[in-house]
VOGU-3710 file (C-alpha; in Angstrom, 3 decimals, decimal comma):
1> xxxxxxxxxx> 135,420/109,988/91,397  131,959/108,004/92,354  131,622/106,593/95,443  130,940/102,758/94,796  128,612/102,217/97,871  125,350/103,483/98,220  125,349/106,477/100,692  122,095/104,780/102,297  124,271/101,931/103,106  126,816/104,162/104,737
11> xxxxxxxxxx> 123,766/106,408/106,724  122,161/103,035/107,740  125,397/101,805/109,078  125,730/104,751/111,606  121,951/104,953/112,195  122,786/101,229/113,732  126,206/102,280/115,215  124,915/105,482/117,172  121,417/103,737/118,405  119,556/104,569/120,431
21> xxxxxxxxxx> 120,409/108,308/119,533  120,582/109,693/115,618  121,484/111,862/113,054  119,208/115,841/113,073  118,388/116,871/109,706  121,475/118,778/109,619  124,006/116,247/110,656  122,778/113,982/107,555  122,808/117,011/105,320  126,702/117,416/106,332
31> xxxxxxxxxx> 127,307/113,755/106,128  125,898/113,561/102,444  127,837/116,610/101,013  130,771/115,455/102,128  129,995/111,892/100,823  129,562/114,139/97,296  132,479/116,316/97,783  131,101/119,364/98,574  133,511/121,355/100,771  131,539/123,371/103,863
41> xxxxxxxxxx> 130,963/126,607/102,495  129,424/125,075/99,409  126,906/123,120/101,824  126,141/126,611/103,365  125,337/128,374/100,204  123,504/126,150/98,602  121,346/125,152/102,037  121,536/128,789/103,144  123,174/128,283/106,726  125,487/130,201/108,447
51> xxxxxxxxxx> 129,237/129,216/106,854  130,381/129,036/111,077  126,925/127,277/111,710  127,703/124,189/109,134  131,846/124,166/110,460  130,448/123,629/114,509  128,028/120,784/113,004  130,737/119,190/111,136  133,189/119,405/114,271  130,407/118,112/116,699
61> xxxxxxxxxx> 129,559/115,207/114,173  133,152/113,779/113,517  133,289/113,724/117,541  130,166/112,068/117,638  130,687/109,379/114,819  134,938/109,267/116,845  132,921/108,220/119,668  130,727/105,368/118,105  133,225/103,585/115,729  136,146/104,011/118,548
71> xxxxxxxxxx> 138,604/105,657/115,466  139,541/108,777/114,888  136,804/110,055/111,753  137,029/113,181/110,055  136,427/115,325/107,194  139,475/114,177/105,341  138,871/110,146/105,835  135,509/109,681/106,680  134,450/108,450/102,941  137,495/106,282/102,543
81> xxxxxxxxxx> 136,899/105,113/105,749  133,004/104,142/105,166  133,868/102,456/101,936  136,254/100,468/103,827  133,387/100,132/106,965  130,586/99,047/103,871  132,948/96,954/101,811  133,813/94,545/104,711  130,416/94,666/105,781  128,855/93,057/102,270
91> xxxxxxxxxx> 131,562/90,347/102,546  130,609/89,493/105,684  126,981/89,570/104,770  127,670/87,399/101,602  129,413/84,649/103,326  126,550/84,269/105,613  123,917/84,350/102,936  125,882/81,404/101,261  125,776/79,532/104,984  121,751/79,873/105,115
101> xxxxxxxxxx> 120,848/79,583/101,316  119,826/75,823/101,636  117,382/76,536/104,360  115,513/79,588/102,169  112,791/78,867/99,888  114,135/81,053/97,205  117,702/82,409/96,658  118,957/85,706/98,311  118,717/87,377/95,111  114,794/87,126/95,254
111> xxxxxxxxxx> 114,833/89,006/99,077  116,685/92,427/98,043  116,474/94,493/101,871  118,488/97,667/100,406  118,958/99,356/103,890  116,403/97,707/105,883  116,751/98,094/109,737  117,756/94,636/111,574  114,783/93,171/113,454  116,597/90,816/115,281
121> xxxxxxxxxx> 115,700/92,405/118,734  111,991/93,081/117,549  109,863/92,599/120,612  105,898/93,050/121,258  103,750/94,351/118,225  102,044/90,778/118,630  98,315/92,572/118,519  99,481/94,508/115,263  101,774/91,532/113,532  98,401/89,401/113,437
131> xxxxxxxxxx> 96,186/92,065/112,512  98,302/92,677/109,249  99,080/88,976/108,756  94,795/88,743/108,515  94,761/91,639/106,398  97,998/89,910/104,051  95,549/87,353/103,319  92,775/89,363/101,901  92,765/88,883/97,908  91,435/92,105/97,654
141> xxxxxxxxxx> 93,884/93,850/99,696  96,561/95,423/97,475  98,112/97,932/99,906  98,669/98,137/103,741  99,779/101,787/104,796  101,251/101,519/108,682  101,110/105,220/109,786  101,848/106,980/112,858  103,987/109,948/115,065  107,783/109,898/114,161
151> xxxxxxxxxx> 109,609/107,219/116,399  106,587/105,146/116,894  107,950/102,220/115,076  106,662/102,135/111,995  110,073/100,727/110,159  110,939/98,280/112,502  107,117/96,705/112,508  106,918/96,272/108,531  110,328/95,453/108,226  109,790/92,382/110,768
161> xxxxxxxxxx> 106,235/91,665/108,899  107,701/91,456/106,124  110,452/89,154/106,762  108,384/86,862/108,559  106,266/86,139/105,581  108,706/86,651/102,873  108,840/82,740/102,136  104,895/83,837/100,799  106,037/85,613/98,246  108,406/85,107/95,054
171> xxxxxxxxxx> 110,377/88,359/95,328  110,215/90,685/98,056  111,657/94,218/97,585  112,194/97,044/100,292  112,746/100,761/99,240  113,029/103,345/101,546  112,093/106,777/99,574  114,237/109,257/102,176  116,224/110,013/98,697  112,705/111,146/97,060
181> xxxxxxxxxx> 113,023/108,884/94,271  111,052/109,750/91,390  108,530/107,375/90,474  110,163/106,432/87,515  113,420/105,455/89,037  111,111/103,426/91,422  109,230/101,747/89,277  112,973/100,873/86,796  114,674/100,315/90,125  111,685/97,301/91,109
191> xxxxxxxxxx> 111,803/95,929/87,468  115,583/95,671/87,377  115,714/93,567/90,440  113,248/91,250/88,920  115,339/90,746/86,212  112,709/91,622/83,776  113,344/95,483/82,562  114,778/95,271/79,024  115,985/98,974/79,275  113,274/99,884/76,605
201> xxxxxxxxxx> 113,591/103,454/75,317  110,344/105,673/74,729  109,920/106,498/71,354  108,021/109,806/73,017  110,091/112,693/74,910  107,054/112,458/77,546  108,375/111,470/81,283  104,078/110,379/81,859  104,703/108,051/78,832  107,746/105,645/80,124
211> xxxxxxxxxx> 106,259/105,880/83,509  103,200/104,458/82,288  105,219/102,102/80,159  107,103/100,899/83,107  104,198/100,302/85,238  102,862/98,210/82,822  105,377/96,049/82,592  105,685/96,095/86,439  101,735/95,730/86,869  101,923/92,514/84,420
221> xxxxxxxxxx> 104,667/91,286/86,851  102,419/91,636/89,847  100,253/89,386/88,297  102,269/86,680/87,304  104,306/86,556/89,987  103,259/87,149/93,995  105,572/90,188/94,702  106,145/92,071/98,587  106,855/95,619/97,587  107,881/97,404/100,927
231> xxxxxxxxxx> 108,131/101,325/100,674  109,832/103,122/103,873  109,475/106,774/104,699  106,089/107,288/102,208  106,427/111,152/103,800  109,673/111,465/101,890  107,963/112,651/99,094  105,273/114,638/100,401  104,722/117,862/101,800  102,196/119,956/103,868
241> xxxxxxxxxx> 100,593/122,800/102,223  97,498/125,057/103,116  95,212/123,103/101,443  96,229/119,588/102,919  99,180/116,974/102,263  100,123/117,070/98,401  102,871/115,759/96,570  106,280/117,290/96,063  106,980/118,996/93,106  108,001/117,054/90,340
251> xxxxxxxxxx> 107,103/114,374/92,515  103,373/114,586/91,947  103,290/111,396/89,763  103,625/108,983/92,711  100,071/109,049/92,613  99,729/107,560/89,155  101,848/105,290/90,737  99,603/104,508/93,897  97,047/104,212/92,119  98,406/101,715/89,404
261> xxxxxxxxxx> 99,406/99,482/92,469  96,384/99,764/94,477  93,296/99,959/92,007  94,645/97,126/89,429  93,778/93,726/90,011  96,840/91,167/90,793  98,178/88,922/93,578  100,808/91,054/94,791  100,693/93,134/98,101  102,834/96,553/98,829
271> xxxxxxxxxx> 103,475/97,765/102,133  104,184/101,122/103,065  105,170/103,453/106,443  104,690/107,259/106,473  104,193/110,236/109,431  101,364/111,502/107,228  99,116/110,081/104,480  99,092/110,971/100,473  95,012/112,125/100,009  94,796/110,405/97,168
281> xxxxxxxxxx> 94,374/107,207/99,570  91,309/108,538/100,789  89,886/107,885/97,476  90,450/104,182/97,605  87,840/101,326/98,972  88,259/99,722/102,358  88,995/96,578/100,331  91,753/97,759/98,168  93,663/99,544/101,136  94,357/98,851/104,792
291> xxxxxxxxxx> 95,321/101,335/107,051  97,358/100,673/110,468  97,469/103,948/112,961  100,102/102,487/115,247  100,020/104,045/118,926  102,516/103,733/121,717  103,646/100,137/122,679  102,357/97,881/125,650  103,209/98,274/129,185  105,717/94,673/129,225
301> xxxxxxxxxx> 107,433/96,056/125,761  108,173/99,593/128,091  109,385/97,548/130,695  111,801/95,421/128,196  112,673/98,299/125,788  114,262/100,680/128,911  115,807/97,520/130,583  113,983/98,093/134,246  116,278/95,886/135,684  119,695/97,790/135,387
311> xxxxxxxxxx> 118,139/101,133/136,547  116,976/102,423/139,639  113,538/104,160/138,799  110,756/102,405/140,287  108,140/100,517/137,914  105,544/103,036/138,688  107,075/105,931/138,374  108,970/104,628/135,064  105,382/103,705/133,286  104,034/107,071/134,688
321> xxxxxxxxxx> 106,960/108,717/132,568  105,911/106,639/129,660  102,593/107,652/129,958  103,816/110,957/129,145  105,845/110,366/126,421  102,307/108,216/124,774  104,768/105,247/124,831  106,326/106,152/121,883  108,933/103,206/121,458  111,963/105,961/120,002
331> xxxxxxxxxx> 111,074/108,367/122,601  111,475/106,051/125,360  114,771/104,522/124,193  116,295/108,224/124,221  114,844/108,800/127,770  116,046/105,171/128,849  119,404/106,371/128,260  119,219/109,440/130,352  117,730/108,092/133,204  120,315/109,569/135,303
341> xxxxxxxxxx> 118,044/112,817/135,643  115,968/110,534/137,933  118,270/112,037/141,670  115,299/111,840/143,832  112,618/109,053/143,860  110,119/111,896/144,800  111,201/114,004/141,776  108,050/116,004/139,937  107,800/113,764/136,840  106,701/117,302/134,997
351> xxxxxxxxxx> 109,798/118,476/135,563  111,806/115,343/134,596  109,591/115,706/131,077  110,517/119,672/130,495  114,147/118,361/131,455  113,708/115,661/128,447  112,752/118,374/126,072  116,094/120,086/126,244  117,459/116,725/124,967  118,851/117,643/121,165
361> xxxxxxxxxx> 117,622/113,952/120,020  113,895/114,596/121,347  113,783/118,175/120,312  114,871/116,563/117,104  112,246/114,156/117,036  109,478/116,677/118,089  110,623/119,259/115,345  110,415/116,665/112,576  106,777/115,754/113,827  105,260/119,473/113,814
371> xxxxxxxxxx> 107,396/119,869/110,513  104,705/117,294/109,299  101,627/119,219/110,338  99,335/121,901/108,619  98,836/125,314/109,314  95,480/124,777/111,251  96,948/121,932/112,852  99,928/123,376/114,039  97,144/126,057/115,300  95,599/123,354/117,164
381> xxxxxxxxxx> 98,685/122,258/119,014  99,594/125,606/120,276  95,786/126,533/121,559  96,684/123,051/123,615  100,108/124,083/124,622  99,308/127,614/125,719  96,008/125,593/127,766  96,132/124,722/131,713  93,578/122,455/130,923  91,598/120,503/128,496
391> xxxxxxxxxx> 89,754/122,409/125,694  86,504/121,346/124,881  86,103/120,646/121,147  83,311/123,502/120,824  85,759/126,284/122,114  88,837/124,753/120,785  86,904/125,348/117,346  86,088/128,999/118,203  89,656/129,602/118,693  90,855/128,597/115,599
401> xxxxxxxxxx> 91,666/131,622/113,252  91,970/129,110/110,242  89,413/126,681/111,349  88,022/127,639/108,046  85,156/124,646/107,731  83,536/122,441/109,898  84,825/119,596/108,166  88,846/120,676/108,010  88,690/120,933/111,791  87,207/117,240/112,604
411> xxxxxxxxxx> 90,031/116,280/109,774  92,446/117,903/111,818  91,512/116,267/115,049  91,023/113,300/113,887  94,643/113,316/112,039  96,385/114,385/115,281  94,309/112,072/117,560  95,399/108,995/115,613  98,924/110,351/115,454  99,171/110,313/119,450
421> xxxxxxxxxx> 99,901/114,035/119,533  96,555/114,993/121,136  94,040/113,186/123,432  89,550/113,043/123,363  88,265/112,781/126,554  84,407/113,399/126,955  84,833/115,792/124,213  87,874/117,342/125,442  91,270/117,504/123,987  94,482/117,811/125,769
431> xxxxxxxxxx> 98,388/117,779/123,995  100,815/114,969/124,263  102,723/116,109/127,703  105,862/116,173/126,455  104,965/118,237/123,062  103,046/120,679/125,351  106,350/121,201/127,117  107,998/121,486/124,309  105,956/123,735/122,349  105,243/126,383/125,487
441> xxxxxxxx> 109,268/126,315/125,326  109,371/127,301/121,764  107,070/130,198/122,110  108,313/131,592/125,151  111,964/131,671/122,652  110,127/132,987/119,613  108,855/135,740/122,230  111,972/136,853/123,096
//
């Protein structure tokens, strides 16, 4: 039988539940199959793990989610339970759409927020929130791409953009594309909610044919209407080869889709955050496309997000330890919650940061950032990591095996400078503190 809820309803539930720690890769993968049905040993063979390997994830996960919903969850009851969990959930939710409908602009049907994170406790970003408000007002501007290093914060700040200025718009429509979505289910998914797809039927067999049909219709929509089209997790459907960031396979028409959005003439806006961005919007004019590189947060967010007040580290010391960790909002939530590690005020705060790196949610964090990177920039990291001390950019170059062109390698830099993984300083780089622990960790156990 089909599960009636959405299983991104059900992951977004304990994404929320679990905060400020989260799923790996592998927990989700375990929590979807079983949402499908898909008994253990299937989940090994068909993601080639270890049988015993998938069984200890499954046993450590029921514990975990046990833990965060205070009932007993396993294998056997966790889907009826969810169901249950979601069901009550949309009640709840409807009831108090119908209490605040007469103070909205437009009915709830027009705001569709799929599995949007709750911005309720959204705090600092004011620098950023203005900078895209100026840029939402640009008639030219047709897409704003928010990108950055994995836990920065790039959900949470165009999820709260967006629903401060949703009473701009006529619909506004958030997507998150962790599912890989073709474009075509996209683009019939955005329609639908509209309330204008007819469910035409191509005449041809060709999938490049009703895609382009369907963004037609959706383009003429963008015009008549002012639309907020908010796509989540843009890396979803891209992946790093040797010769840069491409497209997924079967995935590659996302960037007739892009660039049907971005290079046609209308009075909507979409708004997008992704790790790492498609090359295709390299091709675009400063005018048709904004693009935010967001960095670590301010020094009063740090101070707000850890809750100084109910621990015992000193101010100083706690912004020093942030300093490592490039302020990286996620980062320092996960630390903020293992504070304990802080025994001695006059505790090396290099060793408090190679402790951190043992932590399974920052080594997950850390793993799904270099899983983003190319070969030559993964190169670049390790040079770093392996460094005492800051490379200049001249020898850093030398070093490089696949520093193939002049021109890759300032790409490269550039890419991980903006990402807050590596640092310029009078022409010398140095690696996030707290990767560089991490990665000199990872090659002394790929050594062994």
């Amino acid at each position: 039988m089909t599960n009636p809820i959405d299983f991104n309803s059900v992951l977004s539930l304990i994404d929320r539940t679990i905060s400020p720690t989260y799923l790996s890769a592998t927990q989700e993968i375990v929590l979807r199959e079983v949402w499908n049905g898909k008994t253990y040993s299937k989940m090994a063979c068909d993601y080639n793990y270890d049988p015993e390997y998938i069984k200890t994830v499954g046993c450590n996960l029921w514990q975990i989610l046990s833990n965060a919903f205070n009932e007993q969850i396993n294998k056997s009851n966790f889907v009826p339970y969810m169901r249950q969990k979601i069901s009550c959930s949309i009640v709840v939710n409807k009831k108090d759409e119908l209490q605040i409908s007469s103070s909205k602009s437009l009915p709830s049907d027009f705001y569709h927020w799929a599995t949007a994170p709750n911005t309720e406790h959204f705090i600092g970003r004011d620098k950023q929130m203005k900078l895209l408000e100026s840029w939402s007002q640009d008639l030219n501007c047709n897409c704003i791409v928010v990108s950055g290093m994995v836990g920065c914060g790039k959900t949470s700040l165009i999820t709260k953009f967006a629903k401060d200025i949703q009473n701009q718009f006529d619909y506004v429509i958030w997507f998150s594309l962790n599912n890989s979505l073709s474009p075509t289910t996209l683009t019939n998914n955005f329609l639908k909610i509209i309330g204008q797809n007819q469910d035409q039927k191509s005449n041809s067999g060709s999938t490049q044919q009703d895609l382009s049909s369907l963004l037609a219709q959706l383009i003429n929509h963008l015009k008549q209407k002012r639309i907020l089209l908010v796509l989540d997790d843009l890396e979803s459907i891209l992946e790093v080869h040797q010769v840069g960031i491409c497209y997924q396979r079967n995935l590659e028409d996302y960037g007739h889709f892009l660039r049907s959005i971005i290079a046609t003439n209308h009075q909507s806006l979409m708004i997008c955050a992704s790790r790492v961005r498609p090359k295709s919007l390299e091709y675009y004019g400063m005018n048709q496309i904004k693009i935010l590189d967001l960095q670590g947060i301010e020094e009063s967010t740090i101070e707000q997000i850890t809750n100084l007040d109910n621990t015992k580290i000193e101010k100083t010391k706690l912004l020093d330890l942030s300093t490592r960790l490039h302020c990286n909002p996620q980062l320092l939530k996960i630390t903020a919650s293992h504070l304990n590690i802080f025994h001695d005020d006059n505790e090396d705060l290099e060793q408090v940061v190679q402790e951190l790196c043992l932590v399974e949610e920052i080594v997950s964090l850390l793993e799904q950032e270099l899983d983003c990177l190319s070969k030559l920039e993964k190169e670049i990291i390790f040079w770093l990591a392996i460094s005492c001390k800051p490379i200049p950019q001249k020898d850093l170059a030398n070093n490089l095996k696949h520093a193939q062109s002049k021109i890759k390698f300032n790409k490269s830099i550039a890419s991980l400078e903006k990402r807050s993984l590596i640092v310029k300083d009078n022409s010398q780089h140095s690696l996030m503190p707290i990767m560089k622990s991490y990665v000199r960790r990872k090659l002394v156990q790929l050594a062994l």
